[in-house]
N, C-alpha and C positions, 0 to 999 in steps of 0.2 A: 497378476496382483492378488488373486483368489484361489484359493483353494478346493474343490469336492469333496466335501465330509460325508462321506454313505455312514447309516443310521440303521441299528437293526430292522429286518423287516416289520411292516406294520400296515393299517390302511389309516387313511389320514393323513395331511400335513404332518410334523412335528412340532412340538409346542416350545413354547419361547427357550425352557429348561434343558430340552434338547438339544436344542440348536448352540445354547451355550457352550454346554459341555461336550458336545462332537467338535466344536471350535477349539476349547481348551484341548481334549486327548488329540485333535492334530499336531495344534502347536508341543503338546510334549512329548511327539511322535518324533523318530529319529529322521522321518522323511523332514520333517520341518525345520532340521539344524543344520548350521552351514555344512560344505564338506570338509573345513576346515579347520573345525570346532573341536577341542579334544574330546575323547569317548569318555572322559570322568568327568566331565565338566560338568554343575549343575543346572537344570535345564527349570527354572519356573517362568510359569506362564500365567499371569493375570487378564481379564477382563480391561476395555481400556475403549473412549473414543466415547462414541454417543451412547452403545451397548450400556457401558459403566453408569452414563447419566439416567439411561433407563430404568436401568433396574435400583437407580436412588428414589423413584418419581417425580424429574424433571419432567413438569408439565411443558415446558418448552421446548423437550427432545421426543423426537419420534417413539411410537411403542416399538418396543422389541419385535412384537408379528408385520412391524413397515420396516424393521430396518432390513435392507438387500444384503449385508456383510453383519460380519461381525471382528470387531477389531480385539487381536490380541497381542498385551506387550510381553515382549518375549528378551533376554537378555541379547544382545549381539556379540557370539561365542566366534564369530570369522574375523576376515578381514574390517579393519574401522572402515566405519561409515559415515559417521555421525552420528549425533543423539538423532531420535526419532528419524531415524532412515528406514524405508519401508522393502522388506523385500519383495522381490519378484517371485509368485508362485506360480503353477499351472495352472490356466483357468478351467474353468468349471460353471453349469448353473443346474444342478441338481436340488438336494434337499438344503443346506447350507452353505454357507461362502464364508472361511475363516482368513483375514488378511493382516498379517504378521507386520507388527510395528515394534523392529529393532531396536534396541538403545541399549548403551554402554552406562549408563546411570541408571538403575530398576529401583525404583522404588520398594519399600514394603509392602507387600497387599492388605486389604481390609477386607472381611467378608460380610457379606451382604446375602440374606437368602442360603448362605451357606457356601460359595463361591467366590471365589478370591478375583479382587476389584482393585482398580488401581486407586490411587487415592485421588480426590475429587481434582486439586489443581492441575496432577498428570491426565486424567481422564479430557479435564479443559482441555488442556492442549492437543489434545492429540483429536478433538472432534473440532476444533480451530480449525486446525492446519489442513481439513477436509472439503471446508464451509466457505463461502467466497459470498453468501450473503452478509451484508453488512447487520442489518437488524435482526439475524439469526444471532447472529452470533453476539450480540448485545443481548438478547432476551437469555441465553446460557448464562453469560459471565453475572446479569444481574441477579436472576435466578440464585446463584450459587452463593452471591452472599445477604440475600435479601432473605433467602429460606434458611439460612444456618449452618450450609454444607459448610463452609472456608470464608476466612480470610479475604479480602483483595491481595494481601504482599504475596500468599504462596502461588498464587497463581499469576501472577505480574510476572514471578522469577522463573516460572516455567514456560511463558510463553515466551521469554527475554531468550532462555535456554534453548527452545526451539526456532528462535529468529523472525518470530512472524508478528511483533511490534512494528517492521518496517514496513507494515503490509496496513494502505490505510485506512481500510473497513476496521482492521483489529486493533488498532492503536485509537482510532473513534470508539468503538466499544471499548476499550479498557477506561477511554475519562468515563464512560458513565459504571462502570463499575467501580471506579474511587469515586464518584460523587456518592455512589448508593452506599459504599463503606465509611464513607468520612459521616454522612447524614444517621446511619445507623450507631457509629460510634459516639457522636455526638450526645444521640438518643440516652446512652447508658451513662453520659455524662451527667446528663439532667436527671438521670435515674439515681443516680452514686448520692447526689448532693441531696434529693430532696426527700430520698428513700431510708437515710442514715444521721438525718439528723442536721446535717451542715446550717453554716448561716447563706444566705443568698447571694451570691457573687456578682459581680460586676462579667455578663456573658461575650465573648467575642468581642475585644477592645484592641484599640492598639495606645501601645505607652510609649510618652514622648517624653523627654527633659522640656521644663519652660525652656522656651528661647531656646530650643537644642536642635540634635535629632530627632527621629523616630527610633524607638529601640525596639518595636517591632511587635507583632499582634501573639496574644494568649488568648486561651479558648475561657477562661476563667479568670477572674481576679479580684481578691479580698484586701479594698484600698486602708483599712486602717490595721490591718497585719502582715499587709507586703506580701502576701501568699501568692504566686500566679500559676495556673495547672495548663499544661501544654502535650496536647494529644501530637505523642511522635506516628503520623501518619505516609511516611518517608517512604516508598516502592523504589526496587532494584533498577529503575529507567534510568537511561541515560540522563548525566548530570547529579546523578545520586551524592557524588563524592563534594559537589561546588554546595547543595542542600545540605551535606552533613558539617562542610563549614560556614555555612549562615546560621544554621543552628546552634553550635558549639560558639560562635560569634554570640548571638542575642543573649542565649545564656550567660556568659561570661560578663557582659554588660549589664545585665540584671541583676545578677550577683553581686557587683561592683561596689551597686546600688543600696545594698541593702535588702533585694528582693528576692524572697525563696521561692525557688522554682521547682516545683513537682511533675516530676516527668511521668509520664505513664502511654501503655500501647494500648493498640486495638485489644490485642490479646486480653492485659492484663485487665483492662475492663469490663471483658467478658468472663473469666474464669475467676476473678476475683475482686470482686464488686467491695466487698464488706471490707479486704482488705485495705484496698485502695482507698476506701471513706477513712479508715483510720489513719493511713499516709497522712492524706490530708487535714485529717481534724490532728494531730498531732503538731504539722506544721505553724496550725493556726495557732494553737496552746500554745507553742515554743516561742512565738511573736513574742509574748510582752514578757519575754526576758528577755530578748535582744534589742539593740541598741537600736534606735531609730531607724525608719531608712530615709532615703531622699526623700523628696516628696517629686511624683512624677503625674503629668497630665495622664487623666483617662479620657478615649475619647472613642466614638464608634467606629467599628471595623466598615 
């Protein structure tokens, strides 16, 4: 599973930089490619696994001088194997241990320090699928959106991609990384509205017809303009498709109604705050030239 990366002479360990980049020139070494692999074929090789979160400064991943390996994802040029299938190298325990995490989908690299790193939700994964602590591996995934690295979604669809959702320490850690994304997004909701001006909303309701149905909860809503704002918080898990038609459903219902519904992501609340106020303060504006709408129970979520 490991590899020997000998390091020019020297006295001393080797420092964290070293041990990277003797990891990377293996893996771009021709000893590292399958025997299968064509001789044109391009060979890149990023940083990836707990290494990657190290060197972001995930306070909850080991430092670079503890970790025993260092994980690098490398395309898989042989036979398929699967996404994140690991090869067999020779072992070793010299100055370094480079171990080659294959995959038929390579991301783009980032560089970090100057060193090309895989991107934060492939790097989760691939220090996941290592991890068999439950609360390890919970302090990563919250880490990564509570600090600003990513998303919940990109990383849901990479661990979905590696298969280790079925695995139930990792599917336990992943509800509390959508609690910490849904709690965080929230946050920049309360930020959009009172940071831009908005009128105060009616927050976290659910809307009923009198004497009806329920037609289902909004994270916002402005009862004398019919306005309702609805954070699509939707992860690639199983069931995704029966949630896209409840959703596509409420909508449709609200609309019915008379009720404008502003949809917005994690994303777009993050990288476009000001916009998204203006979404909304437009929709509000546009009310009292439209036609009434129902009148519908507000009530607490």
């Amino acid at each position: 599973m490991t590899h020997e990366v000998p390091l020019p002479p020297r006295t001393g360990l080797p420092t964290s930089e070293e041990r990277l980049r003797a990891a990377l020139l293996y893996a771009q070494s021709d000893a590292a490619a399958p025997p299968t692999a064509h001789p044109a074929a391009p060979h890149r090789a990023m940083i990836t696994g707990l290494a990657a979160l190290a060197l972001r400064c995930f306070s909850s991943a080991p430092s670079l001088l503890d970790l025993e390996r260092i994980d690098v994802l490398v395309p898989d040029l042989g036979e398929p194997t699967g996404p994140g299938a690991r090869a067999p190298l020779p072992a070793a325990c010299s100055y370094t241990s480079a171990h080659l995490v294959r995959t038929r989908i390579l991301p783009e690299p980032e560089l970090v320090t100057g060193l090309p790193v895989a991107p934060v939700p492939r790097a989760l994964a691939d220090a996941v699928a290592q991890l068999a602590d439950g609360d390890e591996v919970r302090r990563l995934l919250v880490e990564a959106v509570r600090g600003g690295h990513c998303e919940p979604h990109p990383v849901v669809r990479e661990l979905t991609r590696a298969r280790l959702l079925g695995l139930p320490h990792v599917a336990d850690a992943v509800d509390s990384l959508l609690a910490e994304g849904r709690a965080l997004t929230e946050g920049r909701l309360y930020e959009m509205v009172f940071g831009h001006g908005l009128p105060d909303p009616c927050w976290n309701v659910e809307l009923r017809v009198p004497g009806g149905p329920h037609l289902g909860a909004v994270d916002a809503y402005w009862p004398d303009q019919a306005v309702a704002v609805e954070i699509d918080a939707r992860t690639p898990r199983a069931g995704a498709e029966a949630a896209w038609d409840a959703y596509t459903h409420k909508r449709e219902a609200l609309e019915q109604l008379g009720i404008t519904v502003v949809h917005v992501t994690p994303e777009k609340l993050r990288d476009s705050l000001a916009q998204q106020a203006a979404v909304v303060r437009t929709a509000l504006m546009a009310a009292d030239e439209q036609d009434p709408a129902e009148y519908v129970a507000v009530l607490p979520r």
